[in-house]
C-alpha positions as CSV (number, residue, x, y, z in Angstrom):
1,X,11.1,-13.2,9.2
2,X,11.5,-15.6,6.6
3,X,12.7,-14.9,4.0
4,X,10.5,-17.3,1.2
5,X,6.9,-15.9,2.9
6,X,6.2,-13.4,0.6
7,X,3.9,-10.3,1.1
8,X,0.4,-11.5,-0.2
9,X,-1.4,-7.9,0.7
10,X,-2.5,-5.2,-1.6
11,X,-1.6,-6.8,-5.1
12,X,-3.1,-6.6,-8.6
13,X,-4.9,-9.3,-9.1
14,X,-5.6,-10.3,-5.2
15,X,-3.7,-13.0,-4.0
16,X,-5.1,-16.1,-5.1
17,X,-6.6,-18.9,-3.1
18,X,-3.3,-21.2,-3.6
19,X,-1.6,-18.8,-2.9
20,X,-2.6,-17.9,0.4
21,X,-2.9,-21.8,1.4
22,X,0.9,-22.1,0.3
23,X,2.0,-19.2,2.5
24,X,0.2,-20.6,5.5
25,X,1.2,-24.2,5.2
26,X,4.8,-22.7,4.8
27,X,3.9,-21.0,8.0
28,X,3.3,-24.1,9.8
29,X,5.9,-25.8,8.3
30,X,8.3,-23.1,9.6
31,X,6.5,-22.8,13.4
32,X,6.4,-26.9,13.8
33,X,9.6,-27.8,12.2
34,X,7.6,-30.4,10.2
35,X,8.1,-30.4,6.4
36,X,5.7,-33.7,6.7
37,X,3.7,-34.1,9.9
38,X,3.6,-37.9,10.8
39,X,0.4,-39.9,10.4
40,X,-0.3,-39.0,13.9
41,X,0.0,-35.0,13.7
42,X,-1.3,-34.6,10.1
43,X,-5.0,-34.1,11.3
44,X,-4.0,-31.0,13.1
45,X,-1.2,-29.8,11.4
46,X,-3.6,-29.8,7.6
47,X,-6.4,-28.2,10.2
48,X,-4.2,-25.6,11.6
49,X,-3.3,-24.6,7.4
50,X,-6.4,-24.4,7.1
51,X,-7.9,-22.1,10.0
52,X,-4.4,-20.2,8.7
53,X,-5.8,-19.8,5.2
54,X,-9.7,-18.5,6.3
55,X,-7.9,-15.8,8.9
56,X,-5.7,-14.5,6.6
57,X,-8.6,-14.3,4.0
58,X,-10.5,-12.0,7.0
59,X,-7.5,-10.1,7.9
60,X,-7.2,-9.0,3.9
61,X,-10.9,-8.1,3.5
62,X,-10.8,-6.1,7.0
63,X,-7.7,-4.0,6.1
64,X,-8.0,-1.2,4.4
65,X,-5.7,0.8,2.1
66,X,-5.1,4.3,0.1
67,X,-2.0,2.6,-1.2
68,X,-2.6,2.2,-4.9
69,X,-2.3,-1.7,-5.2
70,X,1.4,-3.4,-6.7
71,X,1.9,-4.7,-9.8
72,X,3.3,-8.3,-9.4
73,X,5.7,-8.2,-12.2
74,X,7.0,-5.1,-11.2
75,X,7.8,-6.3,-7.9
76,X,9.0,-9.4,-9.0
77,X,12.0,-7.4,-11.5
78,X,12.7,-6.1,-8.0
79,X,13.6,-8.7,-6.6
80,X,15.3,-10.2,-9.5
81,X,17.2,-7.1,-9.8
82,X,18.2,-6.9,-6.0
83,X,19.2,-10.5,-6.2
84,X,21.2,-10.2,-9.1
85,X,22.8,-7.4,-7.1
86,X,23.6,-9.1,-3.9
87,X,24.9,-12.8,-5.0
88,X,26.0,-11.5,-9.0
């Protein structure tokens, strides 16, 4: 997996709109090789982000959950503290 996509699900506050648009453009950034699509491409590759976005928005409000919800900050110490660990 890669390692900057970032777990969007079950969060306090809900993933935002950006957000989710940001992790599925990186997703077809990732599955096309394209950091920029050419003039030719960029129809389809902005469309496919898209689509991307509005599925992952139905997968969230279709799963459900007993897990409390995460606290962003919290997680985010985690992985400040785990990164600290593993590069010093």
């Amino acid at each position: 997996m890669c390692r900057n996509i970032k777990t969007l699900y079950n969060f306090e506050p809900v993933a935002s709109e950006d957000e989710i648009r940001a992790a599925a453009l990186q997703y077809v950034r990732k599955v096309t090789g394209f950091n920029k699509p050419s003039q030719a491409n960029e129809a389809a590759f902005y469309d496919a982000v898209e689509q991307i976005a509005a599925i992952t928005h139905q997968l969230f409000d279709s799963l459900e959950t007993n897990a409390t919800p995460k606290n962003r900050e919290e997680e985010a110490a985690k992985v400040r503290e785990r990164n600290q660990r593993r590069f010093g």
